[in-house]
C-alpha positions in Angstrom: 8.9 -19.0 -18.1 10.5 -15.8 -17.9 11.6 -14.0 -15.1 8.7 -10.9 -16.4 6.1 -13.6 -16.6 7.0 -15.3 -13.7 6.9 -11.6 -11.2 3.6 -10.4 -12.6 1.9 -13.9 -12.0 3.1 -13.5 -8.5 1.8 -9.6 -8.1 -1.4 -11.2 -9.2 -1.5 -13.9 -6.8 -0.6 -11.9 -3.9 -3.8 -10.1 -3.3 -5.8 -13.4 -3.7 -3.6 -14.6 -1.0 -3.7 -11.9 1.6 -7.3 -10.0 0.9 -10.3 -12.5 1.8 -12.5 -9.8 -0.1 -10.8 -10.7 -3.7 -13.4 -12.4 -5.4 -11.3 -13.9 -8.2 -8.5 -12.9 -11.0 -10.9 -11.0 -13.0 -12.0 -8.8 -9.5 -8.0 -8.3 -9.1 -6.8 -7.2 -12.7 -10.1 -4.6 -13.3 -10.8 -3.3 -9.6 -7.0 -3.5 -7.4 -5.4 0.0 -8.2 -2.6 -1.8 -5.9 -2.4 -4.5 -8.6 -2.6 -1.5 -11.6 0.5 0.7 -9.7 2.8 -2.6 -9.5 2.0 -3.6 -12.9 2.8 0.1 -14.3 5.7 0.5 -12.2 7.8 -3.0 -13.7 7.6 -1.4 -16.4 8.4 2.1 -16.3 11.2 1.1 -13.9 12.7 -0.9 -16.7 12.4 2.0 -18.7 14.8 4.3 -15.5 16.8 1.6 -15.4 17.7 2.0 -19.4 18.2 5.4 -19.4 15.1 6.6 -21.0 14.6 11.0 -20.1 11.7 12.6 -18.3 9.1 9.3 -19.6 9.1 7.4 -16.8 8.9 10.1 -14.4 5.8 11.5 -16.4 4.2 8.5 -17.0 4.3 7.2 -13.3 3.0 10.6 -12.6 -0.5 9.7 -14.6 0.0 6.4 -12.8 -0.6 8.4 -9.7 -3.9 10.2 -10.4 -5.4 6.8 -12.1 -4.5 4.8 -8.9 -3.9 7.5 -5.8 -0.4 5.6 -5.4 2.8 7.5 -6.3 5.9 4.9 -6.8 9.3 6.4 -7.8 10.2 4.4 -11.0 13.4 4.3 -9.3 12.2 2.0 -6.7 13.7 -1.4 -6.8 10.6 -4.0 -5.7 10.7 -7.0 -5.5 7.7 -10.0 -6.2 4.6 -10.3 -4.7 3.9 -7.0 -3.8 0.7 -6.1 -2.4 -1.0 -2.5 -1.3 -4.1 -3.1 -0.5 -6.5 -0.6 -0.7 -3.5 1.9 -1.9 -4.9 5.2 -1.5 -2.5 8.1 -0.7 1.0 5.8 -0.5 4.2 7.1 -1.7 7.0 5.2 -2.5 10.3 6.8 -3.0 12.9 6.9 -5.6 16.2 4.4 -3.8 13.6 2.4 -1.8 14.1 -1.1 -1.8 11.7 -3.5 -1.3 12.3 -7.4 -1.3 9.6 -10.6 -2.0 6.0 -10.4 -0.3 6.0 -7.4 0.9 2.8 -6.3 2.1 1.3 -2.1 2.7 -1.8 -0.8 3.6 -2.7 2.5 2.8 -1.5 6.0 3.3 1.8 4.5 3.9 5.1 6.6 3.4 8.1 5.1 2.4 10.2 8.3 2.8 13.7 10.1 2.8 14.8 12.4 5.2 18.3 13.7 3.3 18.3 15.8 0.5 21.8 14.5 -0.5 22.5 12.3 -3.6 22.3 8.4 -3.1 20.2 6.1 -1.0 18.7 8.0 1.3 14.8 5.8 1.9 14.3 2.6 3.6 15.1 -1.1 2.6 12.2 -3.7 3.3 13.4 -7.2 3.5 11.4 -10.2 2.9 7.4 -10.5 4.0 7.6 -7.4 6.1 4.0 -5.6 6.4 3.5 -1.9 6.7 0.2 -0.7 8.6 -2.5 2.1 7.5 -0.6 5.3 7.2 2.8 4.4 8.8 5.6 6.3 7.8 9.2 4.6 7.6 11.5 7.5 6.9 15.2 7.7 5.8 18.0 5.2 4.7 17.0 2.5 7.5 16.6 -1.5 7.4 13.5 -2.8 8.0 13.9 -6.9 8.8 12.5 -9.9 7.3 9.0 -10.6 8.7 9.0 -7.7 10.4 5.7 -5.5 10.9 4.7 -2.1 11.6 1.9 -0.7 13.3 -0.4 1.9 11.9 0.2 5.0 12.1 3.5 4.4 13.3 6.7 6.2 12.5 9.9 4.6 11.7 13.1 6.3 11.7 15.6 3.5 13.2 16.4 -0.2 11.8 14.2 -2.5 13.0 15.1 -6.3 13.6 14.0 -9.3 11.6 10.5 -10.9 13.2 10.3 -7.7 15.4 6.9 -5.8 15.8 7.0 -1.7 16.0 4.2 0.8 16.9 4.0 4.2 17.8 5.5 7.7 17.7 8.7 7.2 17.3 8.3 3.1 16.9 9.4 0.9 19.1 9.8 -2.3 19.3 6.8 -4.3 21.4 7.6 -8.1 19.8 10.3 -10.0 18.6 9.4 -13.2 17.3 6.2 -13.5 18.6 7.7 -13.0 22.1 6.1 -9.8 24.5 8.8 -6.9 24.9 9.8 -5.9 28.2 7.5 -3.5 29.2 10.0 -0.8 30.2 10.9 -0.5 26.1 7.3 -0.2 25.1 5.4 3.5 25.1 2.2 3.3 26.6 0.5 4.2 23.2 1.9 0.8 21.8 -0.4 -1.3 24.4 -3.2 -3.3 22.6 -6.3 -1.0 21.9 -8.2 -3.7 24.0 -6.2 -3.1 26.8 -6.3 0.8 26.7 -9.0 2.9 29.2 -11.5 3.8 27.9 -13.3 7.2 29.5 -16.4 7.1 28.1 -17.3 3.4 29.5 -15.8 4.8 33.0 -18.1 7.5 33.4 -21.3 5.7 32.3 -20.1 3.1 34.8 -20.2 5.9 37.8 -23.0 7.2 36.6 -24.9 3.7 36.7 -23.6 3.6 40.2 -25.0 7.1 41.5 -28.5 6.0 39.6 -28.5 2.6 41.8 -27.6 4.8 45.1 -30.4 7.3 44.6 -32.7 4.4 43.7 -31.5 2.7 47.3 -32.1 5.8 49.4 -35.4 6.8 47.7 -36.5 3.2 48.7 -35.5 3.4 51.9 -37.0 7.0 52.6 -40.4 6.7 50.8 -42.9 5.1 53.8 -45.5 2.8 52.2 -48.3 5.3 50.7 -46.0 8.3 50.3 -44.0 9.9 47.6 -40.5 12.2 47.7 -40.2 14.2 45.4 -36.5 12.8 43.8 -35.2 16.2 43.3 -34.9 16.3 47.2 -32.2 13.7 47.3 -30.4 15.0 44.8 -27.4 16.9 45.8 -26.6 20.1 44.0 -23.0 18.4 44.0 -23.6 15.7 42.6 -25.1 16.8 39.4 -21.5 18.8 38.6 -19.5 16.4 36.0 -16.2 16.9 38.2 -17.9 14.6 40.6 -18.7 11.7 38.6 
């Protein structure tokens, strides 16, 4: 089998292993535009790497308005590839990307130099990139390592390590919680984050029960109160809930 053969079979298996909506090899080759950019780009990066003028650049341009993904046929990727959904990623020209390498979309694989050489990031092995995360410059992102969406990456980040936020940090290693002193509190799990809405409905409920509780306790058997009367002009100002 050769080495061709052997890379597209594993771009083609990759979204049947990491997307439980694939419905098949069939669903994959006529409906991933993930699958269609990957395919494209092996080879019209065959075609950089040979010295062939202005094609591949033109050609991966019309590769960008069939798909919405725009990969620099300079970009050295590796097998098993996967962007799911795909959608707005860019993929610059000296980015390189190892085995298994997983993005979402809208993410940015970008350089910050406008010198000549590498100057975009290097994914290592299994390493999965969140919806519209941006890893920017000549950095190292480790093996197995993941970042969060919408983060933004502009420092090396271990092997196994998780990174979230504005600049990323790290908030895992391994599977192991980071101190908490080197986390930002935007990087805390959304499920541990306040939320005002459910605060203010909760005082609210709590001001309803009171009223309710002094209205009982005020209205003698037979007579009414009119609610307005226990109603403090105070209390109806949002400040004090």
């Amino acid at each position: 089998m050769s080495q061709a053969w052997q890379t597209f079979l594993s771009d083609l298996r990759a979204p049947l292993e990491r997307d439980p909506a694939a419905e098949g090899v069939l669903d994959v080759v006529l409906s991933y535009p993930g699958f269609h950019a990957i395919t494209a780009h092996r080879a019209l990066h065959a075609m950089y790497k040979a010295g062939v003028p202005i094609l591949p650049r033109f050609l991966a341009h019309l590769v960008r308005f069939a798909t919405g993904i725009e990969i620099h046929p300079g970009a050295t990727i590796g097998e098993g590839f996967f962007i799911d959904h795909g959608m707005g990623v860019v993929v610059g020209a000296t980015t390189i990307i190892g085995r298994n390498v997983t993005l979402y979309q809208g993410v940015t694989l970008g350089g910050t130099s406008l010198k000549p050489g590498k100057r975009h990031p290097t994914l290592l092995d299994n390493v999965v990139v969140g919806v519209g995360a941006a890893i920017l410059g000549d950095i190292l992102v480790g093996e197995s390592a993941h970042v969060g969406a919408g983060s933004v990456v502009v420092k090396d980040v271990p092997p196994g390590a998780t990174v979230v936020g504005i600049p990323g940090r790290i908030v895992s290693k391994d599977g192991k919680t980071a101190p908490e002193e080197s986390a930002p509190p935007s990087s805390r799990a959304q499920v541990q984050m306040p939320d005002p809405t459910a605060t203010l409905i909760a005082r609210l409920e709590a001001r309803i029960r009171t009223l309710e509780e002094r209205l009982r306790m005020a209205q003698a058997p037979g007579e009414t109160i009119a609610a307005e009367t226990l109603i403090e002009p105070d209390s109806l100002d949002a400040a004090a809930l």
